[in-house]
N, C-alpha and C positions, 0 to 999 in steps of 0.2 A: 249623474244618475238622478231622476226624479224621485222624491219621496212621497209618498202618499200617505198621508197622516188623518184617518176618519173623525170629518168633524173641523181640519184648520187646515189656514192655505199655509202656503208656507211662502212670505213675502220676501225672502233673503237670509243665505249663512252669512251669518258672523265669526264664528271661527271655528277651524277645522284643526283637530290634534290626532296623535294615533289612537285615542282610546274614543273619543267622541268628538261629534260635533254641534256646535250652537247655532239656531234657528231662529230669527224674531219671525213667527206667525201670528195669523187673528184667528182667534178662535170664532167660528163664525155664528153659533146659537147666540152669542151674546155681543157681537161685533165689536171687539176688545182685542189691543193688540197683547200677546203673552211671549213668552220664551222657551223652546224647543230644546232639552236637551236629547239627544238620538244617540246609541252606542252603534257604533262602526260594525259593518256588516260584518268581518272578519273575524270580532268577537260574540258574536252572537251563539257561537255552540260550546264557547267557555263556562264550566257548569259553575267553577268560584266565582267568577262572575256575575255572573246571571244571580247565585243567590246573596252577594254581598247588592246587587240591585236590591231586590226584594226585601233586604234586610233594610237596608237606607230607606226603603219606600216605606216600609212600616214607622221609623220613625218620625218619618217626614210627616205624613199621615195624619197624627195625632196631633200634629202643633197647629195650633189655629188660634194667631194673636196678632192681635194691633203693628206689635214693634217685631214680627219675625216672617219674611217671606213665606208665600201659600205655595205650596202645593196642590195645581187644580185639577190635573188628571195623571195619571198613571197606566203604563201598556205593559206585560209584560211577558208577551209573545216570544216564542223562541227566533220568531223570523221578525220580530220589528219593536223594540226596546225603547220606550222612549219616556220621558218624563215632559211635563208640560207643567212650566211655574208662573205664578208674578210675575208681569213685566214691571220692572222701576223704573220712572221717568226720572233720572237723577243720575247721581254719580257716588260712589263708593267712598268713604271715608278716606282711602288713602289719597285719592286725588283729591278732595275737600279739601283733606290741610295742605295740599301742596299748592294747591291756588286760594285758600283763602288765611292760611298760620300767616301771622300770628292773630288771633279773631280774640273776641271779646270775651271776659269769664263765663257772663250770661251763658255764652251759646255753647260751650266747652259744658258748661254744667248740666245744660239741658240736654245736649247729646246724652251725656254720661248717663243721663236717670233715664231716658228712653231706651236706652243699650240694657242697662242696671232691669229693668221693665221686663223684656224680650228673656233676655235670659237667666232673671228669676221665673219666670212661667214658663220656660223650657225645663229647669232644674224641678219644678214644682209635678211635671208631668214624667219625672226618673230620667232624663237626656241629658248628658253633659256633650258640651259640643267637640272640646277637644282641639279646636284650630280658631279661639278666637284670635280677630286680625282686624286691623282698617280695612281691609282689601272683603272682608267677608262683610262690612255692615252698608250698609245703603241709605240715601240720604236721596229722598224724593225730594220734586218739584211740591211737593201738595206739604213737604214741612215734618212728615211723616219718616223715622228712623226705623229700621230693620235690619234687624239679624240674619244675613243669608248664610249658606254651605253647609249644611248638617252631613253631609258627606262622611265626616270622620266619625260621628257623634256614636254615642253607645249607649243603649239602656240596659237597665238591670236584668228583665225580663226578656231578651234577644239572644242568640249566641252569637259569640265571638267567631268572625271566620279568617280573621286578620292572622298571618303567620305566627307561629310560636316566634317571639324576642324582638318583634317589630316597633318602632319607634314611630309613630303616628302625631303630626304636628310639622310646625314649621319654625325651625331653629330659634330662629332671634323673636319667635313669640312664644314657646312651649314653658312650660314648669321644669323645674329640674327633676321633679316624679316621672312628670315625660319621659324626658331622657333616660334617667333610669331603668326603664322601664316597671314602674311599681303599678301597686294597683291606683287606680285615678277616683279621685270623688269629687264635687261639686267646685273644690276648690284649687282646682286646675285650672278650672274656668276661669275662676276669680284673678290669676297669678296673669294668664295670658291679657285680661282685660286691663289689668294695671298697665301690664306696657303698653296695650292699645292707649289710653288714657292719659299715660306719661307723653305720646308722640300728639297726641289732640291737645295735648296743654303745650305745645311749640318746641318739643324737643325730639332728637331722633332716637329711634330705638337703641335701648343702653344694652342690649345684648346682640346687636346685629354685627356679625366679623365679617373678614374677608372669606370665609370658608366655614362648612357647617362648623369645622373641627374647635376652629375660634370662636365659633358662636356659641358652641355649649360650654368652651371653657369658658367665656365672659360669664354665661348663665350664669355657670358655681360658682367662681370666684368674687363675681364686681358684686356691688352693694351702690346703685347710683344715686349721684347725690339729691337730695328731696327737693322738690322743682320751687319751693318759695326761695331756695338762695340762689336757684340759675335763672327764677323771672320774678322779681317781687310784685306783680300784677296778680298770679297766683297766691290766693289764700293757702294760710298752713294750715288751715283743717284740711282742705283739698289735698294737702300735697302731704300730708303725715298720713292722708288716708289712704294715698296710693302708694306710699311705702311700707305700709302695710299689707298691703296687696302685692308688694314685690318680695315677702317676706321666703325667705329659704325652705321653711321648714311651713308645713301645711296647717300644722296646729296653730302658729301664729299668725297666721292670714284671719280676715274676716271669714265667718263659718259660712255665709252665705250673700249672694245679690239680697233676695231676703230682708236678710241683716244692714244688707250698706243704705237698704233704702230708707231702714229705719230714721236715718239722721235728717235731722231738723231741718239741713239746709236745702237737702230732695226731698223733703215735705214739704216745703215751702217754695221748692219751684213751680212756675208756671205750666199751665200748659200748653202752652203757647209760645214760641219765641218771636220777638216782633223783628229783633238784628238776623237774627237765620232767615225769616223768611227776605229780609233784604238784601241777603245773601244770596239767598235761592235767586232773586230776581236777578242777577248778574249772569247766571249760568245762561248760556247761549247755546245753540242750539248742536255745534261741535260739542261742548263740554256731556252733553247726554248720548250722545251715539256711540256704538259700539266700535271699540274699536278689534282688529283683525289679529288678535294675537294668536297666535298657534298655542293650545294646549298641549303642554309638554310632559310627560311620562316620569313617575317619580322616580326622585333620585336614589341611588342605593351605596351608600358606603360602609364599608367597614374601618372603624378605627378603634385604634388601642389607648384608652384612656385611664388616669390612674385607678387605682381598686378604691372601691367605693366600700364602704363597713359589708361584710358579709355578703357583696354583691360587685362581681366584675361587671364593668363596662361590657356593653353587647353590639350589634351590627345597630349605625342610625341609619335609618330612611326616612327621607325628607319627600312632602309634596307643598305643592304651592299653587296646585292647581286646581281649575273651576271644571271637574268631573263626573257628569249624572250628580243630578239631584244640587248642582251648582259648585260640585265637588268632588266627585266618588273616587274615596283614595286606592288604590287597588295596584298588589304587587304577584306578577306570576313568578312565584318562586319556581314552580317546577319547571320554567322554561328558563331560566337565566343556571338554572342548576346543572343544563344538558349539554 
């Protein structure tokens, strides 16, 4: 089926799932190539949908920062839904360390303060993102780090339209607040980005299982060990900082990005990295195209885990996927209910 999108051509999908599909077009007033996300015709007269769009678009909206993908237009027609983002010339954090771990401190650091960047100025505008990940940050050819998927994100000022007891994140990156389901604050952020951080410093994720079920029980239980005695290349400021940030309990985490960026050693980074950009120059031209992954429809389990102080374990839902808006987590209960 042709799409007609006023204002961009649409040069080729990139991938097609049941909830939406991805579009590299040029937008043509400014002859730039951008990124298409469209929701599937089929959902188009789903009213929670339609307004958990709207919702996400307003967040999206407001962010407009160096270190976090733009949002450049927005449609939100009942007959043609569509979001129009940043295109990144580059490739996503989780495939950076998978073709270039083990890399150098330098560019490990400098990532982290451009990440640390992004979303203190997300945090600073009331958005907590709720799903950070390798898989959500982006790592341009121009050298340039971004925060992508605010899909999950939530501000103060928004309503909630996510089901009562829903679990929002992606298992082997979420806070154990997540899981719980408690209330979330800045430092949810901070808890997911330490494991992003712990796998950019050459290690894999210490909470990732066979199964969500494993995965949240590693969450609460493991305590993994602090990355200067699994790589002594890694400085122990670094690595007591991100176990800090792997801390259990929210009070004991760093109170903010903010705050992490306070320290000496990210004041004193560059801004510039000269090993990243030699990096960058490796990337060929396979390593940036998209590839054809089917977006897949979040997961829904229930599982019985032990009783938590004053609060049973409740139904987790996991997503993992790049839905409107680079993200848009979205579960129809009333239809899995029927």
């Amino acid at each position: 089926m042709k799409i007609d999108i006023k204002g961009y051509d649409i040069i080729r999908e990139i991938s097609r799932g049941p909830i939406s599909t991805a579009y590299l077009g040029k937008q043509l007033s400014l002859n730039r190539p951008v990124l298409i996300k469209r929701l599937n015709n089929q959902w188009m007269n789903e009213t929670d949908l339609m307004e958990r769009f709207r919702r996400e678009a307003l967040i999206c909206a407001r962010l407009k920062h160096r270190n976090v993908v733009d949002i450049i237009d927005v449609e939100t027609h009942p007959d043609n839904l569509y979001l129009v983002i940043e295109f990144i010339d580059g490739m996503d954090l989780a495939r950076f360390i998978k073709e270039f771990s083990p890399m150098p401190f330098s560019v490990i650091l400098y990532i982290s303060r451009e990440v640390l960047n992004g979303l203190a100025y997300a945090h600073r505008q009331g958005v907590i993102h709720r799903d950070i990940k390798p898989s959500n940050i982006m790592i341009g050819r121009d050298g340039i780090v971004k925060i992508a998927d605010f899909g999950l994100a939530r501000t103060a000022d928004l309503p909630t339209i996510s089901a009562h007891g829903e679990v929002v994140g992606t298992p082997a990156y979420m806070s154990p607040e997540q899981a719980r389901i408690s209330n979330l604050d800045e430092r949810t952020d901070i808890f997911s980005l330490g494991i992003t951080f712990y796998e950019l410093a050459g290690q894999p994720s210490p909470f990732k299982g066979q199964s969500i079920v494993e995965s949240i029980q590693k969450l609460l239980k493991d305590v993994p060990p602090p990355l200067h005695e699994l790589n002594p290349e890694i400085p122990e400021w670094y690595s007591l900082l991100i176990s800090k940030m792997l801390a259990k309990k929210t009070d004991d985490r760093p109170a903010s990005a903010e705050a992490i960026l306070e320290n000496p050693h990210f004041l004193k980074t560059p801004s510039r990295s000269p090993e990243l950009a030699q990096m960058i120059g490796q990337m060929n031209k396979e390593s940036i195209t998209f590839e054809n992954t089917e977006i897949s429809p979040p997961v829904i389990q229930s599982i019985d885990l032990p009783k938590s102080p004053g609060k049973r374990w409740l139904g987790i839902a996991t997503t993992a996927v790049a839905v409107l808006l680079l993200g848009v987590w979205w579960i129809n209960n009333k239809k899995k209910k029927k």
